[in-house]
VORO-109599 format. One line per field, with one value per residue (C-alpha): residue number from 1; residue in one letter; x, y, z. Coordinates in pm, whole numbers, plus 50000, padded with zeros to 5 digits. Example, Ala and Ser with C-alpha at 12.3 -4.5 7.8 and 13.67 -1.06 7.14 Angstrom:
pos <- [1;2]
code <- [A;S]
xx <- [51230;51367]
yy <- [49550;49894]
zz <- [50780;50714]
***
This chain:
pos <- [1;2;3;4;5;6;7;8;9;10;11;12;13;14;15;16;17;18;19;20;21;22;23;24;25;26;27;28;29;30;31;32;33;34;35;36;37;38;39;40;41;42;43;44;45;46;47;48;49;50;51;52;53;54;55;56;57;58;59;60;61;62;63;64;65;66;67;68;69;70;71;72;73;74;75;76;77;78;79;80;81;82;83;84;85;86;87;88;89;90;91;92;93;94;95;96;97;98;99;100;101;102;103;104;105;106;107;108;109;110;111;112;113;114;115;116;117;118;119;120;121;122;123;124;125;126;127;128;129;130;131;132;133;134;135;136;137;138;139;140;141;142;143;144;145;146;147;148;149;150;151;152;153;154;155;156;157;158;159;160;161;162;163;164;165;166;167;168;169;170;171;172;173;174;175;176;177;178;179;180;181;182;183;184;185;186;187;188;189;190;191;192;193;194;195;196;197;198;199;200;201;202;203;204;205;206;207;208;209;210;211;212;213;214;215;216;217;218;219;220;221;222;223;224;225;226;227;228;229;230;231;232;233;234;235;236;237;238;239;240;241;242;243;244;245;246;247;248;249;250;251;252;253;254;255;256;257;258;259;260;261;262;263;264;265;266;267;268;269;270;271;272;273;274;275;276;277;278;279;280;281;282;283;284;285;286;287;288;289;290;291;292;293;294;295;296;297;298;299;300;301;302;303;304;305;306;307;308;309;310;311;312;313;314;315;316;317;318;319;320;321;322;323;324;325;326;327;328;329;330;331;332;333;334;335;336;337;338;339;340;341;342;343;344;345;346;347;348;349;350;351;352;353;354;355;356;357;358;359;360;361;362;363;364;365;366;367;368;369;370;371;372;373;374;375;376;377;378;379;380;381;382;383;384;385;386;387;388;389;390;391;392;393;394;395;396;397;398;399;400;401;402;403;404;405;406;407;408;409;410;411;412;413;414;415]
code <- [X;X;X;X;X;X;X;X;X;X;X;X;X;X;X;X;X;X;X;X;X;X;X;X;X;X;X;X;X;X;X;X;X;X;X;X;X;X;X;X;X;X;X;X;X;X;X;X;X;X;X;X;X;X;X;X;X;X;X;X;X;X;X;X;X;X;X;X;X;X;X;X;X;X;X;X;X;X;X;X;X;X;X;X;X;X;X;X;X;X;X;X;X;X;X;X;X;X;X;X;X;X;X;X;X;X;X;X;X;X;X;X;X;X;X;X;X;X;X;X;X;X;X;X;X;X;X;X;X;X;X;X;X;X;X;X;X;X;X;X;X;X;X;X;X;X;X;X;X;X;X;X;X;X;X;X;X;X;X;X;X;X;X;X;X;X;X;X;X;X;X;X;X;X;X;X;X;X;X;X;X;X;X;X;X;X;X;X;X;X;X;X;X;X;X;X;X;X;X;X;X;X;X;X;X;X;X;X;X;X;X;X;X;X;X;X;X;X;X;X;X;X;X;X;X;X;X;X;X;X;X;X;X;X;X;X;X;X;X;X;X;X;X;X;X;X;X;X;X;X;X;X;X;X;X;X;X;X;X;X;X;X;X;X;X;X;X;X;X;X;X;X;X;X;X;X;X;X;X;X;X;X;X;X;X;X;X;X;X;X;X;X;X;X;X;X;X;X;X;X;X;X;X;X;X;X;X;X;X;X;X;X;X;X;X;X;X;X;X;X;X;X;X;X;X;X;X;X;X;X;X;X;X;X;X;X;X;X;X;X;X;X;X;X;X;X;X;X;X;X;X;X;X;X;X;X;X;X;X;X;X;X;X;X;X;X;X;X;X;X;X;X;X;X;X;X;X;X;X;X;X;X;X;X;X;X;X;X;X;X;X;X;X;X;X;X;X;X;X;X;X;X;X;X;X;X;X;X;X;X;X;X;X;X;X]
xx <- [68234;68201;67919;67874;67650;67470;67394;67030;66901;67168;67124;67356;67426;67773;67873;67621;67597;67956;68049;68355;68516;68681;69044;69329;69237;68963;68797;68912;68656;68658;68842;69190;69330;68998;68827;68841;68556;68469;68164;67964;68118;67975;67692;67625;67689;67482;67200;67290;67200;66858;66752;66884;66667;66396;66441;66532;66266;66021;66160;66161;65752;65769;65964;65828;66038;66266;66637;66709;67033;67056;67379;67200;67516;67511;67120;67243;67514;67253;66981;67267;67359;67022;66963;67182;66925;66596;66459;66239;65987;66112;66459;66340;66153;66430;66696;66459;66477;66792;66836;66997;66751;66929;67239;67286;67363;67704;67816;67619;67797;68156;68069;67998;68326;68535;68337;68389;68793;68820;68622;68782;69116;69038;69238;69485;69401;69034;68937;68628;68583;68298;68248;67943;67827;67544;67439;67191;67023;67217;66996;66893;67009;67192;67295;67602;67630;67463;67732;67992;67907;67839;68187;68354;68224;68103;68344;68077;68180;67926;67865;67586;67423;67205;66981;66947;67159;67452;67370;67221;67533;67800;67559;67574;67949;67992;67843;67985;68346;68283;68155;68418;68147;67966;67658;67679;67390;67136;66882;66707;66567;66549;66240;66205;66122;66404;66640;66909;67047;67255;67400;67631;67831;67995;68231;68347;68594;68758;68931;68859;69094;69035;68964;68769;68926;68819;68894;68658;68356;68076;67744;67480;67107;66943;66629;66390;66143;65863;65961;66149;66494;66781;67119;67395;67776;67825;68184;68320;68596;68646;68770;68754;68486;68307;67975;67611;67358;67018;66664;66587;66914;67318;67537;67864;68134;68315;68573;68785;69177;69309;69007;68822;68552;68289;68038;67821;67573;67260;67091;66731;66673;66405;66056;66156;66159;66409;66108;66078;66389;66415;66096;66207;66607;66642;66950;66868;66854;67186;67339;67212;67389;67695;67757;67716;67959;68245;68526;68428;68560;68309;68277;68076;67955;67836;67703;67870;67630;67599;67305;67170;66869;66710;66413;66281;66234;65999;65729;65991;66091;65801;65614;65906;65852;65975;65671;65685;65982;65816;65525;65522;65244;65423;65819;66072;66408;66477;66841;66910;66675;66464;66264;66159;65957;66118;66089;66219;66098;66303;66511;66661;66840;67120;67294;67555;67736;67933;68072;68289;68614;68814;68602;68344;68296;68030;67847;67627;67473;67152;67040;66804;66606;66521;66199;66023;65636;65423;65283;65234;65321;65268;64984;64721;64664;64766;65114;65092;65462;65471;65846;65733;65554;65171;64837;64691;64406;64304;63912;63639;63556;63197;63097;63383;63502;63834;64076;64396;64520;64868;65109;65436;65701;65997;65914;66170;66260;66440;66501]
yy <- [59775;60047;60042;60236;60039;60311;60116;60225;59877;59643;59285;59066;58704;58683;58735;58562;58280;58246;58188;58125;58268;57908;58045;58259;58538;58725;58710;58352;58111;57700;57541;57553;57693;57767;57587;57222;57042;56648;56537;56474;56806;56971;56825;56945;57288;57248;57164;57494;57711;57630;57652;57961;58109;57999;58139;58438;58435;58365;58720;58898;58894;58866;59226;59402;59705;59697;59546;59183;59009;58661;58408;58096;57903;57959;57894;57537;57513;57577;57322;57097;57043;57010;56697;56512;56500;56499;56059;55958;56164;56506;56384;56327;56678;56853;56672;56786;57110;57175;56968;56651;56403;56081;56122;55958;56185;56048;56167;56484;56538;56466;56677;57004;56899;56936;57217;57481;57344;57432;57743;57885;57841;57922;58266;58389;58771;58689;58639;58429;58193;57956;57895;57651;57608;57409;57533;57241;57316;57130;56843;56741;56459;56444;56167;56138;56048;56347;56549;56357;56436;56759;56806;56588;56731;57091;57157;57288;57406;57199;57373;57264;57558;57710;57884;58152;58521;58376;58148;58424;58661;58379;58265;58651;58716;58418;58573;58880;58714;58533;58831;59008;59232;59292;59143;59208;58953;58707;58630;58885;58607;58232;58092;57808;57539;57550;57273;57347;57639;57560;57836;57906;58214;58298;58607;58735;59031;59110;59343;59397;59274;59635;59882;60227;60568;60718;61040;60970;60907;61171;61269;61152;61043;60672;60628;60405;60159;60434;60636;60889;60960;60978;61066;60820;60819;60669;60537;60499;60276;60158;59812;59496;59264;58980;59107;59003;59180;59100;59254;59270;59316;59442;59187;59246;59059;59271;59018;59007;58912;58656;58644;58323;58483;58790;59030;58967;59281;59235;59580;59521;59763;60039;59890;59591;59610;59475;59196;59115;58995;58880;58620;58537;58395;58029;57821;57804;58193;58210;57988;58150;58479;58315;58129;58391;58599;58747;58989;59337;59679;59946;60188;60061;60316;60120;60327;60253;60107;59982;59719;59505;59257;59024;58794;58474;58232;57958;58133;58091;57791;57567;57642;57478;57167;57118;57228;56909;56994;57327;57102;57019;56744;56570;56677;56397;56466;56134;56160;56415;56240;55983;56008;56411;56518;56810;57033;57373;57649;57932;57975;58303;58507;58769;58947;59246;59426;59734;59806;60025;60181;59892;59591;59412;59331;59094;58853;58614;58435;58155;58018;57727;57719;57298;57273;57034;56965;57066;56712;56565;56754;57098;57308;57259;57628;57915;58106;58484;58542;58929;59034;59312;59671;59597;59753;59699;59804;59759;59704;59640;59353;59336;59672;59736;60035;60096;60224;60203;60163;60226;60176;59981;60051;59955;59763;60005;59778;59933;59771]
zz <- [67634;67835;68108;68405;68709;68994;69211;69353;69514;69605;69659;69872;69836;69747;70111;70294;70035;70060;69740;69682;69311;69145;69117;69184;68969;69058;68643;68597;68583;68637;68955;68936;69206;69424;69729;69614;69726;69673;69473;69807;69960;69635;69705;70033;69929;69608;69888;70109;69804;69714;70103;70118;69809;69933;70287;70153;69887;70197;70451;70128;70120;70448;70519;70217;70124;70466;70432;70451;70549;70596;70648;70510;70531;70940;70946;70768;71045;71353;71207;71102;71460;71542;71271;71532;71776;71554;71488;71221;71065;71220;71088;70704;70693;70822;70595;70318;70370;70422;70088;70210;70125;70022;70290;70544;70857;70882;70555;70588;70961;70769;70502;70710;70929;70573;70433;70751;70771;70385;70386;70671;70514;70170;70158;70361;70318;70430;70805;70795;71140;71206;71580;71725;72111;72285;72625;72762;73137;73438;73535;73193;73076;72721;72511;72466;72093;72049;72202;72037;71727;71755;71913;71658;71345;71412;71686;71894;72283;72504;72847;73095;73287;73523;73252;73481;73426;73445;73185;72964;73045;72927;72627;72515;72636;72366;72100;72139;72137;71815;71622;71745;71931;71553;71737;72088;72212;72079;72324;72617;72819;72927;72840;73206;72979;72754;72802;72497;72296;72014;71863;71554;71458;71162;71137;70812;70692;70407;70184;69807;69546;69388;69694;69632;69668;69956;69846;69524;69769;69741;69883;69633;69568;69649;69577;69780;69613;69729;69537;69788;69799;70031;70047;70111;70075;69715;69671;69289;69142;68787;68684;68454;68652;68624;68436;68319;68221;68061;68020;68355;68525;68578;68792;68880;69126;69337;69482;69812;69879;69645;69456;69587;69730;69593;69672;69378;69336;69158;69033;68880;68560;68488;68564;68791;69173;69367;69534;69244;69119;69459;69382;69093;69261;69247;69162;68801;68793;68972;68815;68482;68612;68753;68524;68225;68426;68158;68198;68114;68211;68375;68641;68970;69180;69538;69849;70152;70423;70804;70839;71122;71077;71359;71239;71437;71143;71258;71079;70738;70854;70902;70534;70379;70497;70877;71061;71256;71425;71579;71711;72056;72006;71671;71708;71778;71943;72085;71994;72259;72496;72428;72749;72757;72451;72322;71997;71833;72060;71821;71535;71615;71368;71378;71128;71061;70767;70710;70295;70294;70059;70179;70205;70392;70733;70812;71142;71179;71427;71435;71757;71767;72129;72248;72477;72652;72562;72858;72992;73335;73628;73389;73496;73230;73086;72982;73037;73054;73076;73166;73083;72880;72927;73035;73162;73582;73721;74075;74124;74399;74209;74383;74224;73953;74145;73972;74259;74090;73685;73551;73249;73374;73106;73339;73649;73896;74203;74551;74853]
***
């Protein structure tokens, strides 16, 4: 059949989701010669997927009609690290939401060890590197099984600091390195009662398996879900693909290298918006389009695009089901020290892509902030932490006589 796909609101999971196609060729289906994966291994991906629909599902309302890009499998990897430190009920809800309810954190530790050494290997003509780090404040005292295992299974660089610049600078100078400077910094400040940063990055770039023409690229229309329209660079290439299509939409896999892992591009139809196809994305519906995928020759016409997206997910985060672990009163983090009370200060999320004729280049990184619960020697209060523009006024505060107001913006220092 002949079909031809313009592609006015894209979609992306295939990237960020990772998935991997289950064979050599890139319209095969069934695992032959793909990323072979164990029954629990399977498992603990099977897990990844429906936390990440419902994350995603979650910004979606959350951002409206404004891009969204999300690495759910580097989210996983950041709160996976943090599991190793997190004791009894904190513990369960987080192993619950990230879908792991019924392993033990052993097997679920071994399982992400196997899963970033097979995914990072999977195909020679795709660079995709997972890198993890812990910075923890000098003075604090750290278990140690809770390094080890975070060394042992997620590789993670543990480095004791100042939390002061410096700190900040090599946290930053870290990221930048493992994006390969796609995502130049992650955090602006230190925060003086976090202890622990742990921090994950995923960088991803590949060519496709069928590249565009770059010559065939032409200025064209896209039209936004107001209703107003912009023009874009709209590249064109035609091929057999993986294809499904139904009432409400047109799905296609675009894939990369040797064919083991895709872009797949979901394109809702005439009188469906893209939030809502997005609402309606579980694993059953993904699995319904995956799985219906069949070769099929068409024309796919794909605008090229740049896109950043930052979003601090504790807000996301804590509906699903680990709210305890943001609360300083109920959280539980005895594994990393059992004397300190400590909980999630920030889930902080970073993400790049760039589509182009050739392929995909793509970074991600998740940073999960530790902080002590204010308690003893803490003033009781308030904390007005001024680091950003704000209002003064100067008064005679017998008789209100205002002497002096101002707007700082930038708080200009000289010696």
């Amino acid at each position: 059949m002949k079909r031809s796909i313009v592609l006015a609101l894209i979609l992306l999971l295939g990237v960020f989701a990772l998935q991997c196609s289950k064979s050599t060729s890139p319209l095969q289906t069934g695992n032959q010669n793909g990323v072979q994966l164990s029954a629990v291994e399977k498992e603990l991906v099977t897990a990844v997927k429906p936390f990440g629909f419902k994350l995603f599902r979650s910004l979606n309302r959350e951002y409206g009609d404004q891009n969204v890009i999300i690495s759910p499998l580097s989210v996983s990897l950041a709160l996976g690290m943090t599991l190793n430190g997190a004791a009894n009920a904190t513990y369960d809800s987080m192993a619950a939401v990230l879908g792991f309810e019924g392993m033990d954190n052993q097997t679920i530790n071994e399982t992400y060890r196997t899963l970033i050494e097979k995914l990072t290997t999977a195909d020679a003509k795709v660079l995709f590197e997972i890198a993890d780090a812990i910075w923890y404040r000098k003075g604090f005292d750290v278990l140690p099984d809770f390094i080890a295992a975070n060394r042992d299974y997620f590789d993670a660089a543990v480095q004791p600091g100042n939390f002061d610049q410096g700190t900040l600078d090599s946290i930053n100078a870290w990221v930048n390195e493992k994006t390969h400077g796609k995502i130049e910094k992650i955090l602006d400040y230190i925060n003086y009662r976090d202890v622990m940063y742990l921090i994950n990055a995923i960088y991803f770039k590949a060519v496709w398996t069928y590249q565009f023409d770059k010559q065939k690229t032409r200025d064209d229309i896209f039209s936004l879900e107001d209703g107003s329209r912009i023009s874009c660079k709209m590249m064109v290439i035609r091929e057999k693909w993986n294809y499904f299509e139904d009432d409400r939409i047109q799905a296609a896999e675009l894939p990369y290298g040797d064919g083991k892992f895709g872009m797949v591009v979901i394109l809702p139809k005439e009188g469906y918006s893209v939030g809502q196809i997005v609402n309606e994305l579980d694993v059953q519906r993904w699995q319904t389009i995956t799985g219906h995928f069949a070769p099929d020759s068409g024309t796919i016409q794909l605008p090229k695009f740049k896109l950043r997206f930052k979003d601090i997910m504790n807000n996301n985060l804590a509906p699903l089901g680990m709210g305890i672990a943001f609360d300083g009163q109920r959280a539980d983090f005895s594994r990393i020290n059992p004397d300190i009370p400590l909980y999630i200060s920030i889930v902080l999320h970073k993400t790049f892509i760039q589509v182009d004729e050739e392929g995909t280049e793509a970074a991600a990184v998740t940073l999960v902030g530790i902080r002590y619960t204010s308690v003893g020697d803490e003033p009781e209060g308030f904390t007005m932490y001024v680091n950003k523009p704000f209002i003064f006024v100067i008064r005679d505060r017998a008789n209100d006589t205002i002497l002096f107001m101002g707007k700082v913006t930038n708080p200009e220092w000289s010696e």
